[in-house]
N, C-alpha and C positions, 0 to 999 in steps of 0.2 A: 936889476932883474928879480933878484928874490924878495923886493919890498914888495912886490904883486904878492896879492892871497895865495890867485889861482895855481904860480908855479909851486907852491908846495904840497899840491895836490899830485904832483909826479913825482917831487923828490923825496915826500916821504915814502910811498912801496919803494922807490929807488932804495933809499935808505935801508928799509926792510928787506929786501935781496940782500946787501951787503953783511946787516946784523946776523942773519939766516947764511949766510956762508960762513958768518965765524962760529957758528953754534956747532957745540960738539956733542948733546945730551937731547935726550927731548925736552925736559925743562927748558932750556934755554932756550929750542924754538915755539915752543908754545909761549913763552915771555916775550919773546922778541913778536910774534903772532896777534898778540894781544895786545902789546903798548902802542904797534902800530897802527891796525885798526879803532884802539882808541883817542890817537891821535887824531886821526882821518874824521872819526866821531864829532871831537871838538873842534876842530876844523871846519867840517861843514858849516854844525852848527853858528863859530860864530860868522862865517861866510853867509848865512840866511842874515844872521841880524843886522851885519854892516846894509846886507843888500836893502832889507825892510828899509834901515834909517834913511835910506839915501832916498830910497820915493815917496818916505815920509816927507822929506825934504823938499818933494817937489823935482828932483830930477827925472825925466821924462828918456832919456837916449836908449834907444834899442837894444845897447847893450853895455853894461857897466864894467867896471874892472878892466878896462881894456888894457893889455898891452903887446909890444911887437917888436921881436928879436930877429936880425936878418940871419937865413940859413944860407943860402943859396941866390947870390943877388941874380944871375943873367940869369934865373926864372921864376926870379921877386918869389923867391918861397919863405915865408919866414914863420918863425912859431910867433903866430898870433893868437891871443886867449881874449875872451868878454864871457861874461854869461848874458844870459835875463831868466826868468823864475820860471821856465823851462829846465832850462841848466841847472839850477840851485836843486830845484826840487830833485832831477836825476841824480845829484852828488849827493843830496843828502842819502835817497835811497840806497846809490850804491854803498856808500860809509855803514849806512845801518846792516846792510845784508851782511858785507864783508866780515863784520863783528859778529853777528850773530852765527855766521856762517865758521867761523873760526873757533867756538864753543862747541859746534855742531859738529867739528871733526879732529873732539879733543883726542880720540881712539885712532885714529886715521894711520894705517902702517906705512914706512918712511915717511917719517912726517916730515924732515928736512927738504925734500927733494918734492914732495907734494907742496907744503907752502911757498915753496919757491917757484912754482909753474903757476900756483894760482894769484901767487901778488903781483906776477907777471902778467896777467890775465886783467888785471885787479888797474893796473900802471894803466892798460890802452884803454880800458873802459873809461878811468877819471881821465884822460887827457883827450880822449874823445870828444865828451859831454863842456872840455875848458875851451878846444880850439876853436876858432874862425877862418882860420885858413884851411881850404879843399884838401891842398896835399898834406897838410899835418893830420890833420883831422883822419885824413884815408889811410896813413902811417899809423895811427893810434887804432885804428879801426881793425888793423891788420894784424897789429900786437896782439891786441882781445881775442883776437879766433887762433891764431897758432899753436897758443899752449895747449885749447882740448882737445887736439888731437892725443896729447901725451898723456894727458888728467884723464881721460875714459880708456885709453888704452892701456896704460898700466894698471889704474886705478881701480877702475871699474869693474862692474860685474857684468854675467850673462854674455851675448856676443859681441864683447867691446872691442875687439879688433875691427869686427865688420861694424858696427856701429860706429866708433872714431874714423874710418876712413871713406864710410857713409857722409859722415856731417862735414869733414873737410872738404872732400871734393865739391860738396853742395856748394859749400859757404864760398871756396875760391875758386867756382861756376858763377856767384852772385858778384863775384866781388870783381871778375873779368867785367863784367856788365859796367859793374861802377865804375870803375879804371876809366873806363871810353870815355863812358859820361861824361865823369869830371873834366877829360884832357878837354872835350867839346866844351866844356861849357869855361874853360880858362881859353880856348881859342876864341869862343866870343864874348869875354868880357868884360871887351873894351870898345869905343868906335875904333876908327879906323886910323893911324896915326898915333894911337895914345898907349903906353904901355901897358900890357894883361897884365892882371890880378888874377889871385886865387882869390883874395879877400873878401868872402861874405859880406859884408857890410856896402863896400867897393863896386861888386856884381848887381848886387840887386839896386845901384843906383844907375846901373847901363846896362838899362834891358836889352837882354839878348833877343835875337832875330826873330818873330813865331813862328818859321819856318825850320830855325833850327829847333827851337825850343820844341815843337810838335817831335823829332826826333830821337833830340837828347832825355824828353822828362820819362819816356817809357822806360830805357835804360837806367836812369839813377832808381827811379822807384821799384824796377824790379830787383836791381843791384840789392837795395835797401830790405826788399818785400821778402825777399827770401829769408834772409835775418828774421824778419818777423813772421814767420812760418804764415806765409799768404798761399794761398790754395794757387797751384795745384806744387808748389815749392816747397812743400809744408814737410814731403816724408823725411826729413833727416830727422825731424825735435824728437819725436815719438823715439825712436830707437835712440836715440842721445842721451836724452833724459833719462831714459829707463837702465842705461848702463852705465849711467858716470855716479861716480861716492855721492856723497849726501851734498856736501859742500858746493862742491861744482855744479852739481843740478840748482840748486839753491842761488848760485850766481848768474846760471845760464838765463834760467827764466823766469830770475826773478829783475835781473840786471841787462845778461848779455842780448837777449831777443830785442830790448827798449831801445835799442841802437839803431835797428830796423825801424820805429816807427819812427823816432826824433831825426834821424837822417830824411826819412820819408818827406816831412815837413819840411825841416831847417833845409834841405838842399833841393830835392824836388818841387815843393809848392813853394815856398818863397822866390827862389830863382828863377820858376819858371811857370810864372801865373796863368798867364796866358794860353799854353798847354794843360797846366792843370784843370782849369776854366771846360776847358775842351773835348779831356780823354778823359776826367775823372769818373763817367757814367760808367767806364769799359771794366776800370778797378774796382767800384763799386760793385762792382757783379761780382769778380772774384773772391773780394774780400768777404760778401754778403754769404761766400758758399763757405768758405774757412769757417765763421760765426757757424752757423747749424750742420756743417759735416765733421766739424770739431766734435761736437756737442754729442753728435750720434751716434759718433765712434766710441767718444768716452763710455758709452751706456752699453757697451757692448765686450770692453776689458773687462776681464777678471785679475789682473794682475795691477797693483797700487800706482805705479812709478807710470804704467800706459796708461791708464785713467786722467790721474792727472796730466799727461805729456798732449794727451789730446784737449783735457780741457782749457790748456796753454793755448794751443793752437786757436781754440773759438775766441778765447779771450784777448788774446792780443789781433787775432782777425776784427775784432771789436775797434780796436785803437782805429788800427789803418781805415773801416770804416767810416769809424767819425771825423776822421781828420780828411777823406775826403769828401766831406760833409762842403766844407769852406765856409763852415759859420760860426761866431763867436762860443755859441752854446755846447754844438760837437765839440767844438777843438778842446774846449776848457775839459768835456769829459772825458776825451780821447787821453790828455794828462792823466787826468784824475785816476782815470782806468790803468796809464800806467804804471802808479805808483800805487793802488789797488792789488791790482793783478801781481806786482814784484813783490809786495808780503806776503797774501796770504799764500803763493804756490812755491815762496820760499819755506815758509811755516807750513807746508804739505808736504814737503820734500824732506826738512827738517823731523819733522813726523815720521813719515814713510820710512827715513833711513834708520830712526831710534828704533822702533816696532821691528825691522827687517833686523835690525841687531839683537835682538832677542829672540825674534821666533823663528827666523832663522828662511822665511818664506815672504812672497809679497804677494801671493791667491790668495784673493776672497775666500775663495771654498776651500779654502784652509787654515781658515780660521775665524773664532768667534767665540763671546763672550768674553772679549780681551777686560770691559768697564769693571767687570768686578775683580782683574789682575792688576789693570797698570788704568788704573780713573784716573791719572794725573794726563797723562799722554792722550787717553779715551776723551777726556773732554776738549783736551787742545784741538785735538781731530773735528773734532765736531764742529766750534767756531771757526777754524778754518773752512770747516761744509759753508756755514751759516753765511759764511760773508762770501764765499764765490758763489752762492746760487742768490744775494741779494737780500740778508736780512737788513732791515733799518735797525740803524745803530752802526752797522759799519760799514766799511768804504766802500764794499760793493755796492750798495743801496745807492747813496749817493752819484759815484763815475757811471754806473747803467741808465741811471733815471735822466742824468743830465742827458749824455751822449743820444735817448730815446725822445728827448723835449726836443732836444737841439736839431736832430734828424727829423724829425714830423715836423719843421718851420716850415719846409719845401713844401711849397703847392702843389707841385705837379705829383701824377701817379706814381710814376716813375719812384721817385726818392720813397714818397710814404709806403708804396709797397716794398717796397727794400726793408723800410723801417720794422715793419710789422712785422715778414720774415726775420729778422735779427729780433725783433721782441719775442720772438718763439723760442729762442735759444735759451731766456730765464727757463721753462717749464722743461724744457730738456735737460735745463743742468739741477732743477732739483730732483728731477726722476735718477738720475745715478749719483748724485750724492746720498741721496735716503737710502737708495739701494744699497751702497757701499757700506753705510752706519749700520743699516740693520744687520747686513751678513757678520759686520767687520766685528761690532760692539759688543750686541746684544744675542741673544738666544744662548743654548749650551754650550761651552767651551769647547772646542771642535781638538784639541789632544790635551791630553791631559799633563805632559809634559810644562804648555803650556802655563800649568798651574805653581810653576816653580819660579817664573819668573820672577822680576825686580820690577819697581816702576821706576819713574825719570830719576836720574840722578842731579846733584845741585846745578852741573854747568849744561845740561841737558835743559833742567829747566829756566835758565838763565836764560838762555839764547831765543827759546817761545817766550817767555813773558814778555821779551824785548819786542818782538814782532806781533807777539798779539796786543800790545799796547798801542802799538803805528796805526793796526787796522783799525782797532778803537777810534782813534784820534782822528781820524781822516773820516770817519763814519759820524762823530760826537761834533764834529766845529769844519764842517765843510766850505766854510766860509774864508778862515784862515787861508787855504788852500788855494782857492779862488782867488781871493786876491793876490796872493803870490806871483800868480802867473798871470793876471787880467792886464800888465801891460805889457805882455809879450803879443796878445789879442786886440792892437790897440787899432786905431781907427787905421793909420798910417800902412799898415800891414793888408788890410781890408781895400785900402786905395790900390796898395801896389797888387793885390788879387782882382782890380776891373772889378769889385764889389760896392 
């Protein structure tokens, strides 16, 4: 069992729990914090390169790494793991936020009892993104949402009572959804005689009913769509994000949202083609209103943490868009966008919470001229602007341009006016990010206290160089990226969509 990669993607936060119960100082949980997360680091990493050599190699299977522990035989539930460059790319991001995000809350009060809700958090998100089995997968899924109720309720600022038990009831409202889902689609995914699977792999080779499928694929997607704050599901993030620490925002939506859209695909459009084929016009309308009612809410906070919380909302309304695109080019961006959108509103959050530690406010109109106090921080702020409203040069540029080629392939009016509507959402998002820079940055120092501040500190800036290099990189060699995941897009996938 533990010669698999994948399983030491659970045993090590396992691990970390256990080091973090023996820690008695804060030293030791920041050490224990740290070696963890950078283990997970080196891990992923060389989980990419095993996965490169092997389709360098010419292996072709849908999904690599596979292996399968029985849990529960009378209903064949077993911890089954694969990836393919889907998977890869979501572990690496999450390994990188996790670390970054662990710098990010070197300050953080009860640190013990904080890193242990969020490695907990940390455990269901990586076994999420490793499993192939429905009910494992929905178990891991389940882990990831539990702890923030506790991470924004204790943690957090502002009305984080009503805010944590806002975003729970939401999430285990989507997650009743999914429940059904899943049991329907393990009732039909078998013929008739032959024993059910959960097994992903198993499923999508005994296509279920269209009958059923028309039934079950609205409930897994909305299960899923809500995670991914899809309109009109969307009001928990805004108040989530805006009262959870630095950290948890930081994993929420730079991590835990991507759950929603990769579930979206991996379980509703691959399972259930034929349905998606069918009902995808009904969610395309939705999702096309998240993309620009995101966008126009952002432009309308004055407060940091609602700004970005809504411009999460347009951005990841983005993903679920293009992923019900059904075509090579969307989907590739609909990724790309993923792992886009998880840095730079990690490295926003990571931001927000540094600035909020010092000036002690997160209103615009309260403050400004921060560049000539804390330039190290003023400028990180600003390349995170650059690359969510689409500078070329990073990642933004690239996952918007794809996912907007890829969407205008459609002939019909239908899809291209969709398109152009979500292309309106770039010029919305740089109308309140300039907004933001000008009040935030520049003109006279709005208190003068203000002028006593410090700038970043070493592990402060640690943790942005780390993420402003990702966005870099994904922006500089988009091509790496692409290929990564071009055989999870492969023709065979395309068949099983009736494309």
């Amino acid at each position: 069992m533990f010669s698999n990669i994948l399983i030491w993607f659970v045993v090590i936060p396992l691990l970390m729990l256990a080091g973090l119960g023996l820690c008695r100082d804060v030293k030791q949980v920041r050490a224990v914090a740290v070696a963890g997360s950078t283990a997970l680091i080196a891990l992923s990493v060389k989980l990419l390169v095993d996965y490169l050599a092997l389709r360098a190699a010419g292996d072709t299977a849908p999904m690599l790494f596979l292996g399968s522990w029985t849990w529960f035989a009378p209903l064949n539930i077993n911890l089954a793991v694969g990836v393919d460059g889907i998977s890869v790319a979501m572990i690496l991001l999450s390994s990188i936020i996790l670390f970054t995000g662990s710098f990010a809350s070197w300050q953080v009060p009860q640190p013990k009892a904080f890193f242990l809700w969020l490695i907990l958090l940390s455990t269901g998100v990586f076994g999420f993104f490793i499993s192939i089995d429905l009910f494992t997968m929905f178990m891991f899924y389940e882990v990831a949402l539990i702890p923030m109720y506790l991470l924004i309720g204790v943690w957090g600022t502002g009305r984080k009572e009503y805010s944590a038990m806002k975003l729970t009831l939401m999430l285990m409202g989507g997650s009743a959804f999914l429940m059904l889902g899943l049991i329907g689609i393990y009732y039909h995914s078998a013929p008739a005689g032959q024993p059910l699977t959960w097994n992903i792999l198993e499923i999508v080779n005994n296509t279920i009913d269209p009958g059923w499928q028309r039934f079950l694929f609205p409930m897994t997607f909305v299960g899923f769509g809500v995670l991914g704050a899809m309109f009109p599901f969307h009001t928990w993030s805004p108040d989530g994000h805006a009262c959870a620490p630095t950290a948890v925002s930081m994993l929420h939506a730079g991590v835990l949202m991507k759950l929603g859209g990769y579930g979206c695909f991996r379980v509703a459009i691959y399972l259930m083609p034929q349905a998606a084929n069918e009902l995808a016009w009904i969610f395309l309308i939705l999702t096309g209103i998240s993309v620009v009612y995101g966008a126009f809410s952002a432009c309308v906070q004055t407060d940091l943490k609602y700004i970005n919380a809504y411009s999460s909302v347009s951005h990841c309304g983005l993903v679920l868009f293009a992923i019900l695109m059904l075509n090579t080019t969307a989907m590739t961006g609909a990724i790309m966008q993923m792992l886009s959108h998880g840095l730079m509103t990690a490295l926003f959050f990571a931001l927000i919470g540094m600035i909020y530690g010092r000036t002690h406010t997160r209103d615009i109109t309260k403050m400004g001229g921060l560049m000539r106090i804390m330039p190290y921080l003023c400028v990180c702020y600003v390349i995170a602007g650059m690359a969510s409203l689409g500078l070329p040069g990073l990642s933004g540029f690239v996952a918007e341009m794809t996912i907007f080629v890829g969407s205008f392939q459609h002939a019909d009016m239908f899809h291209r006016v969709f398109t152009i509507v979500a292309c309106c959402s770039i010029v919305i998002t740089a109308v309140y990010i300039l907004r933001v820079v000008g009040k935030l940055l520049f003109g006279p120092v709005y208190d003068k206290h203000h002028l006593e501040l410090t700038d970043a500190t070493w592990w402060e800036r640690f943790s942005t160089v780390g993420l402003i290099v990702s966005v870099a990189a994904i922006g500089c060699f988009p091509n790496f990226f692409s290929n990564l995941i071009k055989f999870t897009f492969s023709p065979e996938i395309f068949k099983v969509l009736g494309m």
